[in-house]
C-alpha positions as a printed Julia matrix, in Angstrom:
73×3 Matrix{Float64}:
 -41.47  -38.55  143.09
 -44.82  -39.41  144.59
 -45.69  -40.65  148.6
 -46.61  -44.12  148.97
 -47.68  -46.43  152.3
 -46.59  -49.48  152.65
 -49.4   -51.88  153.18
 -46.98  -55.07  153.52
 -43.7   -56.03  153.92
 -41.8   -56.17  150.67
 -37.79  -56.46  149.9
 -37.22  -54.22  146.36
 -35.07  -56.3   144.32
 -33.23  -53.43  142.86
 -32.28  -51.48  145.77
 -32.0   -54.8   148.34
 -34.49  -52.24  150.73
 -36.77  -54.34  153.22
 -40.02  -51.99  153.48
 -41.99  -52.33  156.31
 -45.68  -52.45  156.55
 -47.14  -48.83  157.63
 -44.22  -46.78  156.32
 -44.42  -43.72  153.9
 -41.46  -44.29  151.35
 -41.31  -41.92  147.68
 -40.49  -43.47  144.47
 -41.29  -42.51  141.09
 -44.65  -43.55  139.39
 -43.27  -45.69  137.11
 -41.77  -47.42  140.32
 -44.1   -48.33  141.75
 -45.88  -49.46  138.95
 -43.0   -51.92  138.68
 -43.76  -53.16  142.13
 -47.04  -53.48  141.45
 -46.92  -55.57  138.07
 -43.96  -57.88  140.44
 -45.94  -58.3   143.28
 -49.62  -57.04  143.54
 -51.64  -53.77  143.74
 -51.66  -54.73  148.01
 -48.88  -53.75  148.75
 -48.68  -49.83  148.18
 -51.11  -47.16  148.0
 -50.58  -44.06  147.4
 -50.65  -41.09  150.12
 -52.79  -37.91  148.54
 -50.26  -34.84  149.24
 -51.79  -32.51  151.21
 -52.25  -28.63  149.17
 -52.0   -25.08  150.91
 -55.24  -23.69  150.43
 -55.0   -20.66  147.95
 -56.49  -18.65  150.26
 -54.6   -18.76  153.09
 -51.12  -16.51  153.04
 -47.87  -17.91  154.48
 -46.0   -16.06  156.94
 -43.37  -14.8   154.82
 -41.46  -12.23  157.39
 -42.68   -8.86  156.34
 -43.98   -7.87  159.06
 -41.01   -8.16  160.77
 -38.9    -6.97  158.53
 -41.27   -3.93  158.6
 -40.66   -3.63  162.9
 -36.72   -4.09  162.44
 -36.83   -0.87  160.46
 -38.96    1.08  162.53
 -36.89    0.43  165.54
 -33.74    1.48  163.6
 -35.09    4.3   162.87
């Protein structure tokens, strides 16, 4: 599934779903290809997803989990 904004108002005729203009919705690719052969290419765009940089680390708990056990100890 991919992000899209909704740049105007649109009802899908599958689903019976009003859209509203400045909403993020997901739908597949092929979706929204649909919508845009029905209608026209103004009325979604797609919203980049925004990537982790490699080089920063998550938080992932270990050093936590490395206190907790020297307070048990």
């Amino acid at each position: 599934m991919a992000k899209y904004k909704v740049l105007k108002k649109f009802q899908d005729i599958h689903t019976k779903m009003i859209y509203n203009e400045d909403t993020e919705i997901e739908m597949t690719v092929k979706r929204a290809d649909e919508v845009s052969t029905n209608l026209d290419d103004s009325f979604l765009i797609r919203v980049e997803e925004k990537q982790e940089d490699p080089g920063t680390n998550k938080d992932d708990g270990k050093e936590e989990k490395q206190d907790k056990k020297m307070k048990i100890k």
